[in-house]
N, C-alpha and C positions, 0 to 999 in steps of 0.2 A: 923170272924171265927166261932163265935158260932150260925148265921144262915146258914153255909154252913154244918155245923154237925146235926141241927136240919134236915135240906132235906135230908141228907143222913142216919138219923138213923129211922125217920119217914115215910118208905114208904108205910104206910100204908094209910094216909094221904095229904102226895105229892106225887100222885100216876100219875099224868097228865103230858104229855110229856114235856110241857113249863115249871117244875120244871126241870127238866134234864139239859137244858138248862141255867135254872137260879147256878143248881151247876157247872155246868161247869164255869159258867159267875165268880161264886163266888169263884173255885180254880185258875182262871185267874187272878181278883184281890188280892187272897192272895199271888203268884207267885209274881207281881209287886213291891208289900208291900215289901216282901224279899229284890227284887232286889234293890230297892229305898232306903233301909234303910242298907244295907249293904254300897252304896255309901254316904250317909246320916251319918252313923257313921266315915267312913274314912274324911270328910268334920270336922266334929265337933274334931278330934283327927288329922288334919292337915297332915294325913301321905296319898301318893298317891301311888298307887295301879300300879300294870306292864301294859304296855300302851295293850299288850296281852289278858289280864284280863281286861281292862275297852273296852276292843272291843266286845269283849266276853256277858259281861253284858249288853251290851248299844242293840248289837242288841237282846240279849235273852229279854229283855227287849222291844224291838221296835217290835217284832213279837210278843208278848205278848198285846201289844195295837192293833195292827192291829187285831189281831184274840178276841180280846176284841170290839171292833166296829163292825167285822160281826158276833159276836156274841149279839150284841145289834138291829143290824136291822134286824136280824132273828128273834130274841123278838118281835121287833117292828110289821113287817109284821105278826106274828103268834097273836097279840091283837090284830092288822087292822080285820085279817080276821074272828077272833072269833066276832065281836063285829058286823061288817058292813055286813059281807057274810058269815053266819054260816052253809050255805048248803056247802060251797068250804075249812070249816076248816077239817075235818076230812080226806078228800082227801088228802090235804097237810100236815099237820102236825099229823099224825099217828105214834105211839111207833116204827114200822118197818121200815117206811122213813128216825126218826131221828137217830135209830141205824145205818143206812147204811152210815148215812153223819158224825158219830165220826168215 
């Protein structure tokens, strides 16, 4: 939690669209953390939950991974291209690209 507040309080800084990115990445993980430990404490206090509410969680949770993974190979392709083909990084990953795709 306290690197996803560092990029969001610091932008002067993490000023480069791939930290955007990495905050998003990092409120996605902390979303899961909730969700995880929410079912995490019902587990350890043996009490089970309305099967309504464990649907509920299980997929806000399962769209939470999946948009966690194309947010990782989003990463991934945006350090491919900065590193191997830096004429084709700014093309693709520009401030108004990644605006238009949140």
């Amino acid at each position: 939690m306290f690197k996803v507040q560092l990029i969001y309080t610091r932008q002067d800084k993490f000023n480069v669209p791939v930290y955007d990115q990495l905050f998003h990445m990092g409120l996605n993980d902390c979303l899961q953390l909730l969700i995880q430990s929410v079912g995490g404490f019902c587990v350890l206090m043996q009490y089970e939950l309305p099967d309504y509410v464990n649907k509920i969680l299980g997929g806000l949770n399962n769209s939470l991974l999946f948009s966690w993974v194309a947010f990782s190979y989003s990463i991934s392709l945006n350090r491919f291209l900065a590193f191997c083909y830096p004429h084709l990084y700014d093309n693709a990953y520009s401030k108004r690209l990644l605006r238009v795709s949140y």
